[in-house]
C-alpha positions in Angstrom: 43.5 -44.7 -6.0 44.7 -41.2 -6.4 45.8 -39.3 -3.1 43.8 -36.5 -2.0 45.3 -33.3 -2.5 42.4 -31.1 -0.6 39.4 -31.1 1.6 36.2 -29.0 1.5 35.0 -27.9 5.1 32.1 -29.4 6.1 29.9 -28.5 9.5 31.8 -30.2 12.5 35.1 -30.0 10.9 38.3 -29.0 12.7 41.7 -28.4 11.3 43.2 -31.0 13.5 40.2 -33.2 12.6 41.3 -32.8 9.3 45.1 -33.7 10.4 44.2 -36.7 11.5 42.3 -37.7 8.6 44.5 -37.6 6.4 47.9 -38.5 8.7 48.7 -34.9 8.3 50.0 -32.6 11.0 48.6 -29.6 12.0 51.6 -27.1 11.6 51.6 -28.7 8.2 48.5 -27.5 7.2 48.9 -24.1 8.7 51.5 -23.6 6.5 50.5 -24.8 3.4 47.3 -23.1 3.6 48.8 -19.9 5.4 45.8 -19.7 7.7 46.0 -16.7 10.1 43.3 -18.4 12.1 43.6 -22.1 12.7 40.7 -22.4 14.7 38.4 -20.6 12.7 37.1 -22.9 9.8 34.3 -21.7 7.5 32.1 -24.2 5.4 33.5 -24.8 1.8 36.6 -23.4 2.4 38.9 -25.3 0.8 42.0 -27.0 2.7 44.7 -28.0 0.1 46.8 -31.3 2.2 50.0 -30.7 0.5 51.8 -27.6 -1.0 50.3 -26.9 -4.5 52.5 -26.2 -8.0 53.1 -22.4 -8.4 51.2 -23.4 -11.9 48.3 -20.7 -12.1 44.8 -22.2 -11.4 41.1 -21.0 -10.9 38.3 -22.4 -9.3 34.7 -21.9 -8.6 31.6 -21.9 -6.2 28.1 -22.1 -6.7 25.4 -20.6 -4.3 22.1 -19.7 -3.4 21.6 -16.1 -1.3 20.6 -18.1 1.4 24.4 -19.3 1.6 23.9 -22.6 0.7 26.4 -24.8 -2.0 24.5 -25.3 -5.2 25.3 -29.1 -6.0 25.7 -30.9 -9.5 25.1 -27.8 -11.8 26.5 -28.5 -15.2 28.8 -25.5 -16.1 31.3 -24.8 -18.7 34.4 -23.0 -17.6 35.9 -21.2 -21.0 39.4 -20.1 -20.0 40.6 -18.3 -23.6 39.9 -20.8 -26.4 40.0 -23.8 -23.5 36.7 -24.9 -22.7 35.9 -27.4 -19.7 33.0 -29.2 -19.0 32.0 -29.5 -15.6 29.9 -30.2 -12.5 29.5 -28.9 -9.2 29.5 -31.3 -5.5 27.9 -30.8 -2.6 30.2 -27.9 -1.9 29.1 -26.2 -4.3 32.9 -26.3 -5.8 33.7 -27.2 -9.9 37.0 -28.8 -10.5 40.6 -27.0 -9.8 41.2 -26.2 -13.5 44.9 -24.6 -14.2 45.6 -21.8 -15.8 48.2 -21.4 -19.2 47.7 -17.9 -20.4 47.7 -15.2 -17.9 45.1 -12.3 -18.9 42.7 -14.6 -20.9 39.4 -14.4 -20.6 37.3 -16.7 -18.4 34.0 -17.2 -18.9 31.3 -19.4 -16.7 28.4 -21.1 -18.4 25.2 -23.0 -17.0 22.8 -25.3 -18.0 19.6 -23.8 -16.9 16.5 -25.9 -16.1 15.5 -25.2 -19.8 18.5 -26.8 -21.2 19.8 -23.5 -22.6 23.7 -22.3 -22.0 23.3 -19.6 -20.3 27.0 -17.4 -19.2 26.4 -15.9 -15.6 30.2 -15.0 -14.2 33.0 -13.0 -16.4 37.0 -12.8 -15.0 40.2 -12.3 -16.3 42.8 -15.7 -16.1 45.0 -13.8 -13.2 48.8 -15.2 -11.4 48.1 -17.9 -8.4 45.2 -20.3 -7.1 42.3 -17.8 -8.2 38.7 -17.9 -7.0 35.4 -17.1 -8.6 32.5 -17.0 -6.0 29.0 -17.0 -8.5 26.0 -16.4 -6.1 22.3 -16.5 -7.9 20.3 -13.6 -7.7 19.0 -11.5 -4.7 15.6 -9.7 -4.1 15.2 -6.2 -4.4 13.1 -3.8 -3.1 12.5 -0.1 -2.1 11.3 -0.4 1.4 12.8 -0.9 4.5 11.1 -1.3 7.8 12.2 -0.6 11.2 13.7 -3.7 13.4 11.9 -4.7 16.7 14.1 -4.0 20.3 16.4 -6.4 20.5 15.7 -6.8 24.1 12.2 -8.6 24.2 19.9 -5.8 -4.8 20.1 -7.5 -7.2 23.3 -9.2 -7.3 25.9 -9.7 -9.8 28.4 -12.7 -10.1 31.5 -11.5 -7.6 34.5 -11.8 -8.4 37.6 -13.7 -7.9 39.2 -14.1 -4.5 42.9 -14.8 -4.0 43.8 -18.1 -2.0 45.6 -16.0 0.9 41.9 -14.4 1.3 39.1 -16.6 0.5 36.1 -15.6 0.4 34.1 -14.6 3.2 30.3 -16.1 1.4 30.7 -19.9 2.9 28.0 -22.2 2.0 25.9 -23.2 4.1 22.6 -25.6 5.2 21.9 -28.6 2.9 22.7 -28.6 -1.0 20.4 -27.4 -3.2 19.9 -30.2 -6.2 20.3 -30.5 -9.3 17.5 -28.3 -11.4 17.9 -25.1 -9.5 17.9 -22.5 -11.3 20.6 -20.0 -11.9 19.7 -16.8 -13.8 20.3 -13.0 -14.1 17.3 -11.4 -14.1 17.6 -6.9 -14.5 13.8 -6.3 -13.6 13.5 -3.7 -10.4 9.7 -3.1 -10.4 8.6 -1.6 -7.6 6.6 -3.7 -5.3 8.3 -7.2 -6.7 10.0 -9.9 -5.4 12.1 -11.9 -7.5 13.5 -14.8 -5.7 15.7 -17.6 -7.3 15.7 -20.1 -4.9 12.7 -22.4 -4.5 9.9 -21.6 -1.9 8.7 -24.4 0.4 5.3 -25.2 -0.8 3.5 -25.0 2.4 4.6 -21.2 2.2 3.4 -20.8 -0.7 -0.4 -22.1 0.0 -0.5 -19.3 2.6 0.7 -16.6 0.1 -1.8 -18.0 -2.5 -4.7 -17.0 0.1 -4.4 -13.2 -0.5 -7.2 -11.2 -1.0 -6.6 -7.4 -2.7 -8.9 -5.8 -0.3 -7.4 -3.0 1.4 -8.2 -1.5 4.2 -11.3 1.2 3.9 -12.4 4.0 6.4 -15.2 2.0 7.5 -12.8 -0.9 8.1 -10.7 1.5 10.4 -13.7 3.1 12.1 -15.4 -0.3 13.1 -11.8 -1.1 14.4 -11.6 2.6 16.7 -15.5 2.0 17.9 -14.6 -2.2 19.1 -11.4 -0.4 21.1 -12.5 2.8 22.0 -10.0 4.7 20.9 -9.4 7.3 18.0 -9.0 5.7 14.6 -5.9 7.8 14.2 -3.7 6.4 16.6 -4.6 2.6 14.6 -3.5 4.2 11.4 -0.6 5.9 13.0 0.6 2.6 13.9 0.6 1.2 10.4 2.4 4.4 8.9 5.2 4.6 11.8 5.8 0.1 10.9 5.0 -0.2 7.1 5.2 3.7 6.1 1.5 3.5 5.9 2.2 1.9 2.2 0.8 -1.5 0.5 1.4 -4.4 3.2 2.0 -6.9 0.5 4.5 -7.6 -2.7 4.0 -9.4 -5.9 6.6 -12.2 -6.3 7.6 -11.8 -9.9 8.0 -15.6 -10.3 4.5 -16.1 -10.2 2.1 -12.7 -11.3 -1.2 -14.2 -9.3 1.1 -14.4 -6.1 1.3 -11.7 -3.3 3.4 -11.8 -0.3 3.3 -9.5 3.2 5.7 -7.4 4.4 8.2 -9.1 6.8 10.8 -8.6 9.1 13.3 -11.7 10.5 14.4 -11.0 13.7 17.6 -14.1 14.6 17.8 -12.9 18.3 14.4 -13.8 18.7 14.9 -17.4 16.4 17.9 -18.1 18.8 15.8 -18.1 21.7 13.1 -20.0 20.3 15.8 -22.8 19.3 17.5 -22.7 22.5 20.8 -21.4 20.1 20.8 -24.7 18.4 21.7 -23.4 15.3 24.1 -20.2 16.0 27.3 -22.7 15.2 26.4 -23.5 11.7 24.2 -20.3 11.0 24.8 -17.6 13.0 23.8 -15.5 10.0 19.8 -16.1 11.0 20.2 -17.6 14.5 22.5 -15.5 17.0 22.3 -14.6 20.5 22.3 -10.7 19.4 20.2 -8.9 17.0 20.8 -7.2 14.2 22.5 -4.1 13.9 22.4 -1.3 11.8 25.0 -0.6 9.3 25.8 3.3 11.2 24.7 4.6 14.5 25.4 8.2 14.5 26.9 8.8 10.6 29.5 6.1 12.0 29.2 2.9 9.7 29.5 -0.3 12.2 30.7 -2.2 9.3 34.1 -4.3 9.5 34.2 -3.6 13.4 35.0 -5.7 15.9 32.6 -7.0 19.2 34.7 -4.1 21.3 34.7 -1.6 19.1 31.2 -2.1 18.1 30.3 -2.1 22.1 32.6 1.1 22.4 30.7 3.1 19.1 27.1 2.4 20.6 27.6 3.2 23.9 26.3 0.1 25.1 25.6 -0.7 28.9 25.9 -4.3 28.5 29.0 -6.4 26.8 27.2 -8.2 24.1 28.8 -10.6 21.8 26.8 -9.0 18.3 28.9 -10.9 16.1 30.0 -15.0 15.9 33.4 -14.1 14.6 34.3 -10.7 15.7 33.9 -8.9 12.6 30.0 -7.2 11.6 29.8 -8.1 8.3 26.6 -8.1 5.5 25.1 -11.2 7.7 25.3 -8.8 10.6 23.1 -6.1 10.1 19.6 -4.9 8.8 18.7 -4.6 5.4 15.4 -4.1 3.4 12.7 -6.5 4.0 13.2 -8.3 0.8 16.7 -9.7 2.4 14.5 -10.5 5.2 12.6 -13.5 3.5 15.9 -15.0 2.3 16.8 -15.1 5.9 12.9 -16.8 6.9 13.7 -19.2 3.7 17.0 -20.4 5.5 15.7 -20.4 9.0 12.4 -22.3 7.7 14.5 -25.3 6.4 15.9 -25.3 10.1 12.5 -24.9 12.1 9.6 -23.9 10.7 7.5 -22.9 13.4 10.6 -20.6 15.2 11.4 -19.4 12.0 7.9 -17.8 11.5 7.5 -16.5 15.1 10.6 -14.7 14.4 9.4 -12.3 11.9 7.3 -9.7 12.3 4.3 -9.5 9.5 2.6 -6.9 7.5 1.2 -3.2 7.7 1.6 -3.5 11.8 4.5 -5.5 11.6 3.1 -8.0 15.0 5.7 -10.4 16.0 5.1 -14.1 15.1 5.8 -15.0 18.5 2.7 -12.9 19.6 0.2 -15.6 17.6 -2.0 -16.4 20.9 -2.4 -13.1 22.0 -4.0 -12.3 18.4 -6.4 -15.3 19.1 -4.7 -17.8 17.1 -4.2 -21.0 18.6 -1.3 -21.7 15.8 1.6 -19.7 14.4 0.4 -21.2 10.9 -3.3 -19.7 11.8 -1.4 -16.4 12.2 0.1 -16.6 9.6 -2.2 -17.6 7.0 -4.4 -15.0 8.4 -1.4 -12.4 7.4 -1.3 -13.6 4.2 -4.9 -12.9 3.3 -5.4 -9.6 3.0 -5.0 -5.9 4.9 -8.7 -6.9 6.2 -7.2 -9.5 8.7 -4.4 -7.8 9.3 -6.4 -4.7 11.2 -8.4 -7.9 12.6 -5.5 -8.9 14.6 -3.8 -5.6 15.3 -7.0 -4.8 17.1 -7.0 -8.0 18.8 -3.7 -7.6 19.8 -4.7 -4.2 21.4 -7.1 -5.9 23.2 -5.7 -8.7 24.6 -2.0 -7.9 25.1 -1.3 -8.7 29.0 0.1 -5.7 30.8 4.1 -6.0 31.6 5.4 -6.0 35.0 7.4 -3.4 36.8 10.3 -4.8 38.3 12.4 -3.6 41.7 16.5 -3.5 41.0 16.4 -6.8 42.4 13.9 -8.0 39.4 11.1 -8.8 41.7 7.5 -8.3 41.0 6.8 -5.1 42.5 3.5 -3.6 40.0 2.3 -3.5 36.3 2.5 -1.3 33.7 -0.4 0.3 31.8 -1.8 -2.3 29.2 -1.3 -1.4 25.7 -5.0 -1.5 25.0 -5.5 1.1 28.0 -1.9 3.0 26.4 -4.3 3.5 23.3 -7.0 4.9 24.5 -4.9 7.2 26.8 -2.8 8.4 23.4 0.0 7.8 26.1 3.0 7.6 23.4 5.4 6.2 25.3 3.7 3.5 27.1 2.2 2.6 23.7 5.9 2.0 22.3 7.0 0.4 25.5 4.3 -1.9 25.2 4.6 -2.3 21.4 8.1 -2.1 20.4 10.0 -3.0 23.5 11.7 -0.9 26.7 14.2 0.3 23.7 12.0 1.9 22.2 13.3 5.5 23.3 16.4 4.4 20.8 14.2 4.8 17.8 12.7 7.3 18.9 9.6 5.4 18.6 7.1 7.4 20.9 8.0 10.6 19.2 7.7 8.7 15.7 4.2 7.7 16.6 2.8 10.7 17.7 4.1 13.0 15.0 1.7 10.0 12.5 -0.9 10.9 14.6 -0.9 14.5 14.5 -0.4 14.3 10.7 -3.7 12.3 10.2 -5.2 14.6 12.7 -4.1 17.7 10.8 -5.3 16.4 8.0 -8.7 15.5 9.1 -8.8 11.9 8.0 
């Protein structure tokens, strides 16, 4: 039997794990693999057990957006008039192949689920261990919506990365099989999803229950009369959470198909797991939310914990990142990224991973299902998916029923309550509607100031 000559990280692995594995020792591997960071292991990273040839060599990766290995895809590798037939593990990884003409062209070929050769990744051969890093298509939309207090694009093959700096999109989760489909697909239709990884079918029931029956005047006055409140302030809320624009999108992968507007929120899936999961994927479960990518014109990206803490201005000493560094996993994007991030968390717990978005034109929090009047999260749900009708059905029974939050002494004791939200609403009292609504952030945002300026726009206009 032939000697191993590398190991692919798995979750649980250690480097001296891995030492003792394979009667290795640890300063060995540090040195063969020049790691800068011993202790910091990311899955499918590749740990080579004894010093490899200078002979050039190029290797691949397979995954899904959700960061998960795509296992036994059937590729060719074409390295200049070379070609290779070959098949991915459970890492995601093809084959080491080497390298004999430097500056040749490499080409990467599939077999898609139709049978058809299909070439999704382009290089050039280049000197050393050389890495090509093929992730399957992302979702891409126009609209972004705003994330909720944290204290309550198409993409193309990437290229190579060098062995002294791997690459920094680890697989994750369990394999994706055989069949999956990998594909290049240039459509950016507004309002359409296109997702290339498969959605779980129970998701897909509750997305097959939509209704197109927007929202009408009478809808919104019936709402206003039940809380006795101006209609305005109702429609102010869906403009200031959804930009008062169509609460669903069509996924492309099925016409007949319609999907609500979400936003994942991991701060609030890591308390709903207990942090179960921030090990092995801190990218949707971590004890701190989201960021955004600048706070001021200052872009947080590439900092570190400190300086991140030091750019904000923040009171408390929060650990916002799992390894020290705000990266793409790290901050807030576009909704459409959002459902890649509820597709991963919903292989991990299904019921967290729905609380922890919040859903269509009022974007309500999963996590608020029983205040709505559901006695399930999947009630809520399926309820969301139907149509803009049941949304304003639970935004006004959310109104209604949402308990008032306590006020608290320095001491955090019980010493009164606040003003309900339903009360907030009739009042038109801005900032104890956001307080109650978005969180006791919400002067960050702005979101007071954000909701009356909605208001006096549908007021100025006479709707």
């Amino acid at each position: 039997m032939t000697a191993a000559t590398s190991h692919t990280v798995v979750q649980g692995d250690t480097l001296n794990a891995i030492a003792k594995r394979y009667q290795k020792s640890l300063n060995e591997l540090i040195q063969i693999n020049k790691l800068s960071n011993p202790g910091l292991l990311k899955i499918g990273q590749v740990i080579y057990l004894k010093p490899m040839p200078e002979a050039n060599s190029l290797q691949v990766m397979f995954m899904d957006l959700l960061r998960s290995p795509i296992d036994g895809i059937k590729a060719k590798l074409k390295i200049g008039e070379v070609e290779h037939l070959l098949q991915s593990n459970a890492s995601g990884l093809l084959p080491l192949v080497e390298v004999h003409k430097l500056g040749d062209t490499v080409e990467v070929w599939v077999l898609n689920a139709r049978k058809d050769w299909k070439k999704v990744g382009q290089s050039i051969a280049s000197q050393g261990r050389q890495w090509m890093n093929l992730v399957s298509p992302s979702i891409k939309l126009k609209q972004d919506l705003a994330p909720h207090d944290a204290q309550d694009a198409q993409k193309k093959p990437e290229p190579a990365h060098t062995a002294d700096k791997p690459h920094d999109g680890n697989p994750k989760g369990t394999p994706i099989k055989e069949g999956s489909p990998i594909h290049k697909n240039k459509s950016s239709a507004h309002n359409t999803i296109e997702l290339s990884v498969d959605i779980p079918q129970d998701l897909m029931d509750y997305f097959k229950g939509y209704k197109d029956q927007p929202i009408t005047d009478e809808d919104w006055k019936n709402a206003s009369a039940d809380l006795k409140c101006d209609v305005n302030v109702l429609r102010a809320f869906a403009k200031v959470e959804s930009g008062g624009r169509s609460a669903y999108w069509q996924l492309k992968k099925d016409g007949n198909v319609y999907v609500p507007a979400i936003l994942y929120e991991r701060h609030y899936f890591h308390r709903l797991t207990g942090g179960v999961h921030d090990k092995t994927d801190p990218d949707v479960s971590w004890k701190a939310g989201y960021l955004f990518k600048k706070h001021k014109g200052t872009s947080l990206m590439g900092l570190s914990n400190a300086q991140v803490h030091e750019t904000l201005k923040d009171p408390a000493q929060r650990e916002y990142t799992h390894d020290n560094r705000v990266d793409e996993d790290d901050v807030y994007s576009s909704y459409a990224s959002a459902y890649l991030r509820l597709l991963k968390a919903y292989r991990l717990d299904k019921n967290a991973a729905l609380k922890a978005c919040s859903w269509g034109k009022f974007q309500i929090m999963g996590e608020n299902y029983t205040i709505c009047g559901k006695e399930k999260i999947t009630e809520f749900v399926k309820v969301m998916c139907s149509g803009e009708k049941g949304q304003l059905a639970l935004l006004a029974a959310f109104i209604e029923k949402k308990p008032a939050a306590p006020i608290r002494d320095a001491n955090k004791k019980v010493i009164g309550w606040h003003k309900t939200l339903h009360q907030a609403v009739k009042d038109k009292d801005w900032r104890m509607i956001a307080y109650n609504y978005n969180g006791p952030g919400y002067e960050a945002g702005s979101y007071h100031v954000k909701l009356e300026a909605a208001y006096n726009d549908y007021k100025k206009a006479g709707v």
